[in-house]
N, C-alpha and C positions, 0 to 999 in steps of 0.2 A: 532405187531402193532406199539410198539415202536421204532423199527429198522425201519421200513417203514418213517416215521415222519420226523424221524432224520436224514433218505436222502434223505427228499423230504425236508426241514431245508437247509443242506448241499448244494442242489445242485439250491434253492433259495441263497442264502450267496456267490453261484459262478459265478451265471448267470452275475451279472452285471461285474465282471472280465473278463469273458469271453467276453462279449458284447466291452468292451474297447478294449483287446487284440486284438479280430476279429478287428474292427474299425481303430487303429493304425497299423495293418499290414496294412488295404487295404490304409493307409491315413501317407506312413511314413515322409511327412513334417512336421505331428505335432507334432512328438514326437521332430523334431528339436526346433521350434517352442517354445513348451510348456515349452524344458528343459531350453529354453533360458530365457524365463518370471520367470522360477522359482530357476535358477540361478543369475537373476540381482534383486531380492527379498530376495533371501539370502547376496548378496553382501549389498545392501543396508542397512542392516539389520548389517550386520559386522563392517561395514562404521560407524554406528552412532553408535553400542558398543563401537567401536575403540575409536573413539571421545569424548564419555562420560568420557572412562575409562581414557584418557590423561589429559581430563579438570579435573576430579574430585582428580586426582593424584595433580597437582598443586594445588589447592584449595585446598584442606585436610592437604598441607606440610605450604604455606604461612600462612592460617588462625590459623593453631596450634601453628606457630612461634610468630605470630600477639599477640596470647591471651598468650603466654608465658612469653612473654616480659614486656605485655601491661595491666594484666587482668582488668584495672580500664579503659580503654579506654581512655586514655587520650590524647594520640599522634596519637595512633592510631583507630579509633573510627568504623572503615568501617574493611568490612569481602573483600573477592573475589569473582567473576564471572567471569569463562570466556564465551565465546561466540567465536565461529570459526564462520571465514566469508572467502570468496573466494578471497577477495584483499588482495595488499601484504601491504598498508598503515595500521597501528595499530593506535586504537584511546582508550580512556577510559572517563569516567563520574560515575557519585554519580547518582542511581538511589536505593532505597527504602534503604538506608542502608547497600548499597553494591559499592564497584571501577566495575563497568563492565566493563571486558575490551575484545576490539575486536578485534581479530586479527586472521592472516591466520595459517593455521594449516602444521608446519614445521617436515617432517621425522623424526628430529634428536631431541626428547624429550629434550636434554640440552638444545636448542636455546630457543624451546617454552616456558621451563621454567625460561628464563632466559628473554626474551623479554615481560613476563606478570611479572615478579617480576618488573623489570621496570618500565612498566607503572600503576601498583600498588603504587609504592612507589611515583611517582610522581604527583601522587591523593592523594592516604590514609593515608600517613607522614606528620603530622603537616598541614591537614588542613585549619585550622583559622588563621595561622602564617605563612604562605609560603608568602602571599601578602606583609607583611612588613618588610619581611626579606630581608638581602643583599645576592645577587643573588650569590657570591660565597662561602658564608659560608654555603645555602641552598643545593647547589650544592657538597658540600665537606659531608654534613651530609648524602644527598642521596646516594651519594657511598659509607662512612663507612656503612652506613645502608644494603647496596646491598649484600658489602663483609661479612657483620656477617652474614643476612638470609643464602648466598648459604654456608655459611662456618657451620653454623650450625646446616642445615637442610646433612649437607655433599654434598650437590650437586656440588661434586669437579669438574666435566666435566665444567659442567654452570659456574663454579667461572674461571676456565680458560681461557672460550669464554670475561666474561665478564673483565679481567685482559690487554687480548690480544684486545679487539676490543671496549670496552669504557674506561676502568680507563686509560690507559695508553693516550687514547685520549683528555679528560678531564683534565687530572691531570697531566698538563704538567711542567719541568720540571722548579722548580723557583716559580710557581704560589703558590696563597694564596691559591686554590682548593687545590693542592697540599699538600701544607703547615698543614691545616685545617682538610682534608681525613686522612691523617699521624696521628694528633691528636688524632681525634677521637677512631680510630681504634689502637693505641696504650692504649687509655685510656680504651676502654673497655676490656683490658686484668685487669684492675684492680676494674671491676665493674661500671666504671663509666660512659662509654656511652649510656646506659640504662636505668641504676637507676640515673641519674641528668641529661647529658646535654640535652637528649630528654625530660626529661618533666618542664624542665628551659624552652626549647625555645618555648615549649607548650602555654607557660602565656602569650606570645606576643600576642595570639588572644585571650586570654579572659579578655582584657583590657576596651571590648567596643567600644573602637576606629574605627569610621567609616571613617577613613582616607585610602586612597590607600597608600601613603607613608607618615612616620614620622620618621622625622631627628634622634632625639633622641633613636627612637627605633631599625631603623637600626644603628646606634652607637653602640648600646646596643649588637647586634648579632654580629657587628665586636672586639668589647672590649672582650666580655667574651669570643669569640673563642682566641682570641691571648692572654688570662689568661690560658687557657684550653691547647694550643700549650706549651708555658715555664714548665707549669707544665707536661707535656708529656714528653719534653724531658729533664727534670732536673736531673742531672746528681747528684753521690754520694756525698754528703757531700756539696753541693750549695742550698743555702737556697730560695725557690721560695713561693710568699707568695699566696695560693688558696684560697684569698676572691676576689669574684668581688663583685661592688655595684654600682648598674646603676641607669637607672630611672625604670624600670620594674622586670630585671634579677640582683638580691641581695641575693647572698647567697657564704659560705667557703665548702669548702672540707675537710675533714680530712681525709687522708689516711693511713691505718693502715697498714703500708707495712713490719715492722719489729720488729717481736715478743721480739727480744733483746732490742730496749727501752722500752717496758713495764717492762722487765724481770730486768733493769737495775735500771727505776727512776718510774716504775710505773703509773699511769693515769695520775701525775702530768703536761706531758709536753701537752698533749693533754685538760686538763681542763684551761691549761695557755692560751693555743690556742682557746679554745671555747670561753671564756669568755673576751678574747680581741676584739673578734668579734663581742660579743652582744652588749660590749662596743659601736663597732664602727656603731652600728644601722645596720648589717644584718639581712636580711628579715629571711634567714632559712639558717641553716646548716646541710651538710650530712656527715656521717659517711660512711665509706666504708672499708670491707676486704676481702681476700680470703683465704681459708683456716682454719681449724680449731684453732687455735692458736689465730689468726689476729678474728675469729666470738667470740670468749670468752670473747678478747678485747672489742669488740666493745659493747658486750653487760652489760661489767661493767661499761661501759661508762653511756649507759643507764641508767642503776640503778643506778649511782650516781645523775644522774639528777632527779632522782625520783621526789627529793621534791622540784626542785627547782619554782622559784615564776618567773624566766626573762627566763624559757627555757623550752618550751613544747614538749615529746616526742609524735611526728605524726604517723611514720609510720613505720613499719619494712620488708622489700621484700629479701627472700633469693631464689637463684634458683642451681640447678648447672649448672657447669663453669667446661669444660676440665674435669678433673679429679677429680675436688674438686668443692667446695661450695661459693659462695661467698653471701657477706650479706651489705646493704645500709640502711642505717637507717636515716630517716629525723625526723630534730626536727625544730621544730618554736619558732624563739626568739618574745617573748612579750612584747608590749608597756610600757614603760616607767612606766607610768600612773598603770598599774594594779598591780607595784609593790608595797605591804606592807609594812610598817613601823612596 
């Protein structure tokens, strides 16, 4: 009885194979047909994997660069989106907390992610301060910015499109773009395009200031770039002095670049230097170093201000750098006024 069942089961479970097969023999346009509908179902379907997986490649590498850099959100406040569209015009905007940006979808993964870091950077960089700034120091900061994400994130292919087909276009040769990009990107081998100049030029919009342009301020972003240039390329043993003090951007540099004057005269030359600067009404000064040696320095620096009453320590950000570590320390000089007798 069981046997019976279970091929009357069986030859239920085949009937309707059977029924197709007969079917499609007598009907074979539809097996062309059918496989054609369920071949451009599968393409479709591969199509927008594809496309996921390129967008979310890009997004995953910018936004971890973004909060690496940035974790306090200050310069940079916005995540990524991209969005593939059919034309070949790229556009972006601030929609919920995010740069969306739209653009066509390019074979060669370098470009794509070279032409969304782009227009990324020229939304989500400095925000509140792109308006007041002078248009070639903005300009000079967006390219050193361009060249550390693809350089860091190693996107060497993308750093070469972008060397060969914008920097070299931009940063022609003589110009302050030039001039300014050189800086920067010089200066953040020693920690400092990250930890000061970007969130210096950050303050420019959080002044209030409901002015499209102000004299003083654009002043402001061309003075402390051409402080930031001398001291870039200040050569050994030429003394360049890293305080600027404007009407917004007021703040020294200390840069701890050579473990043999600690090793030689001690914190002395660097407490001579902090304390001439608080003299001179500096809003804030940074500490900067790389290296284990140069991070020890900087953090006896520290602790000798422990107590002090005119110099507050703010903030401490170390990340790694190449090979090694580098470390930025901001401290805030205090008014006058709160100092004790």
């Amino acid at each position: 009885m069981v046997d019976i069942l279970s091929a009357l089961a069986g030859a239920i479970t085949l009937s309707p194979l059977i029924a197709i097969a007969w079917y499609l023999a007598k009907n074979p346009e539809k097996i062309e047909k059918w496989s054609s509908m369920i071949s451009k179902g599968l393409s479709s379907l591969s199509i927008r994997w594809e496309k996921n997986t390129l967008a979310n490649d890009i997004q995953t590498d910018i936004n971890s660069f973004s909060q690496s850099i940035d974790p306090q959100n200050g310069f940079l406040p916005y995540k990524i989106k991209i969005d593939w569209v059919s034309r070949k015009s790229k556009e972006a905007f601030i929609r919920e907390g995010k740069v969306v940006v739209k653009m066509r979808r390019y074979g060669n993964q370098a470009r794509n992610f070279l032409y969304a870091t782009i227009e990324y950077t020229e939304k989500g960089l400095l925000p509140e301060s792109r308006h007041l700034m002078d248009k070639r120091v903005l300009s000079a900061l967006e390219l050193a910015f361009i060249n550390k994400l693809l350089t860091e994130r190693k996107r060497f292919d993308s750093r070469q499109l972008f060397i060969d087909e914008i920097y070299e276009e931009q940063a022609k040769e003589g110009s302050l773009i030039k001039k300014y990009s050189e800086a920067f990107i010089n200066l953040d081998d020693k920690g400092v395009f990250a930890g000061v100049v970007l969130p210096e030029y950050s303050l420019l919009g959080k002044t209030g200031s409901k002015e499209i342009q102000n004299e003083k301020i654009m002043a402001d972003t061309i003075g402390f770039a051409e402080m930031l240039s001398r001291l870039a390329n200040k050569r050994h043993g030429h003394d360049v002095d890293p305080n600027y003090k404007g009407s917004i951007i007021s703040c020294a540099i200390v840069l701890i670049a050579r473990s043999e004057t600690y090793e030689e005269k001690g914190l002395a030359p660097y407490i001579t230097y902090i304390n001439g600067c608080v003299e001179k009404g500096t809003r804030c000064i940074y500490v900067c170093g790389i290296g284990e040696k140069n991070i020890y320095i900087a953090q006896q620096l520290r602790d000798g201000y422990e107590s002090s009453k005119r110099v507050k320590f703010n903030s401490q950000t170390t990340k790694a750098f190449q090979n090694s570590t580098a470390i930025v320390l901001k401290f805030d000089v205090l008014p006058v006024s709160n100092k004790k007798t």
